[in-house]
DOBAKOL-110046 format. One record per residue (C-alpha): residue in one letter; x, y, z. Coordinates in Angstrom, 3 decimals, decimal comma, m for minus. Layout:
residues N
+----+----------+----------+----------+
| aa |        x |        y |        z |
+----+----------+----------+----------+
|  A |        X |        Y |        Z |
...
+----+----------+----------+----------+
//
This chain:
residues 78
+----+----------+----------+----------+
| aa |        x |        y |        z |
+----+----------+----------+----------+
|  X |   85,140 |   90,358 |  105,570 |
|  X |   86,364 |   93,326 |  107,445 |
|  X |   87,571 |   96,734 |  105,636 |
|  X |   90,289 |   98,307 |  107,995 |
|  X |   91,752 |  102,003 |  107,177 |
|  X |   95,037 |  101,822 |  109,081 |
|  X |   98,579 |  101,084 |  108,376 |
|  X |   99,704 |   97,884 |  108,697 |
|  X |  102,858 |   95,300 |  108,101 |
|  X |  100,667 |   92,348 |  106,285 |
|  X |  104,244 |   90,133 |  106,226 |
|  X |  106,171 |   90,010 |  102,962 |
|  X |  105,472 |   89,182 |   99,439 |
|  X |  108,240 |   87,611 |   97,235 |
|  X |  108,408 |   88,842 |   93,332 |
|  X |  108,303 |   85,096 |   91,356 |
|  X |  110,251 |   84,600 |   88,023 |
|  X |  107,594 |   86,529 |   85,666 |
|  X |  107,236 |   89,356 |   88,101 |
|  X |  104,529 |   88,236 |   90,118 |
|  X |  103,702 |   89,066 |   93,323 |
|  X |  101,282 |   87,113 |   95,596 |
|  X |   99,584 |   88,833 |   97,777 |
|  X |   98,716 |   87,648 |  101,559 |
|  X |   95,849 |   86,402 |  102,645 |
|  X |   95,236 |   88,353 |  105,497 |
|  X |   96,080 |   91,581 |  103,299 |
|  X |   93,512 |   90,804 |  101,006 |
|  X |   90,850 |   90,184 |  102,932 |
|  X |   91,544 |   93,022 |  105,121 |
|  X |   91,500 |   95,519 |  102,206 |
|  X |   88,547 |   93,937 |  100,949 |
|  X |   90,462 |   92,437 |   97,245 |
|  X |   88,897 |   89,690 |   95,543 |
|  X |   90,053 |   87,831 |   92,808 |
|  X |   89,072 |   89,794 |   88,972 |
|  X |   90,205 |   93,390 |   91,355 |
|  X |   92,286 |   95,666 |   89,203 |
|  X |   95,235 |   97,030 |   91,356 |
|  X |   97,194 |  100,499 |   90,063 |
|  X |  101,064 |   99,900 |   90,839 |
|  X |  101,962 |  103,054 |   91,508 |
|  X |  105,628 |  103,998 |   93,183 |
|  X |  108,259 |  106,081 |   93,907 |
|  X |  111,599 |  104,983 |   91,897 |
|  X |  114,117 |  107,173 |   93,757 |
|  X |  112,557 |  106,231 |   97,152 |
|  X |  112,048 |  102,140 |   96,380 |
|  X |  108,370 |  102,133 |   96,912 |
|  X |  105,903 |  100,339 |   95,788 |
|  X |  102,023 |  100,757 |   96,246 |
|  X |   98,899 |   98,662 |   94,841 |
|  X |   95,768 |  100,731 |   94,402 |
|  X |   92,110 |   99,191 |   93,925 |
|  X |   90,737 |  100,659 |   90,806 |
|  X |   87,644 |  102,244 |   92,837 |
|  X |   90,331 |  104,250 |   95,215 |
|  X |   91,755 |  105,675 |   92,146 |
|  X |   89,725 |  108,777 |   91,552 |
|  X |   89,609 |  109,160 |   95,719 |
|  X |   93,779 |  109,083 |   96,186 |
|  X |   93,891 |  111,373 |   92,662 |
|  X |   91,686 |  113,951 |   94,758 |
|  X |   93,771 |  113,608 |   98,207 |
|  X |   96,541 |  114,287 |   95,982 |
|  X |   95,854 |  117,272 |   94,278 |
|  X |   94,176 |  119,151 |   97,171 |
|  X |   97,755 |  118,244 |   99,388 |
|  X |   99,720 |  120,099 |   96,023 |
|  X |   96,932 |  123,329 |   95,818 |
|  X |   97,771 |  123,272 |  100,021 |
|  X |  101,386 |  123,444 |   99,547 |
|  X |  100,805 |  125,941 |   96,614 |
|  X |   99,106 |  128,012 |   99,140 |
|  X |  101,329 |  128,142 |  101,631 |
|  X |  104,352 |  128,578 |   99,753 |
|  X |  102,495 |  131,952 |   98,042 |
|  X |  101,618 |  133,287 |  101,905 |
+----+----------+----------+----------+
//
């Protein structure tokens, strides 16, 4: 199994009666999820997104996040 870190169209997923989504294939083995993975839905109601977030990435996209605000604080003070 291959981990790749770009962006990339994995096809389309279709939301089933009880709100489940199935993931593809190809997506999950090329982001490295296995079945028993727990996956953060995080999103962006006004803009219609959507994102899934492995459980270990958490505390890493948490970080990315709060150094990009404490940037933007920054430069907005300069």
């Amino acid at each position: 199994m291959v981990c790749m870190y770009e962006k990339k169209l994995f096809g389309t997923a279709t939301v089933g009666t009880k709100g489940q989504v199935v993931i593809p294939a190809t997506a999950r083995d090329e982001l490295c999820i296995k079945t028993g993975d727990r996956l953060y839905v995080v999103g962006s109601p006004a803009k219609g997104v959507v994102m899934l977030l492995r459980e270990d990435k958490l505390e890493k996209f948490i970080e990315h996040m709060s150094l990009n605000v404490e940037m933007l604080k920054k430069l907005k003070k300069a």
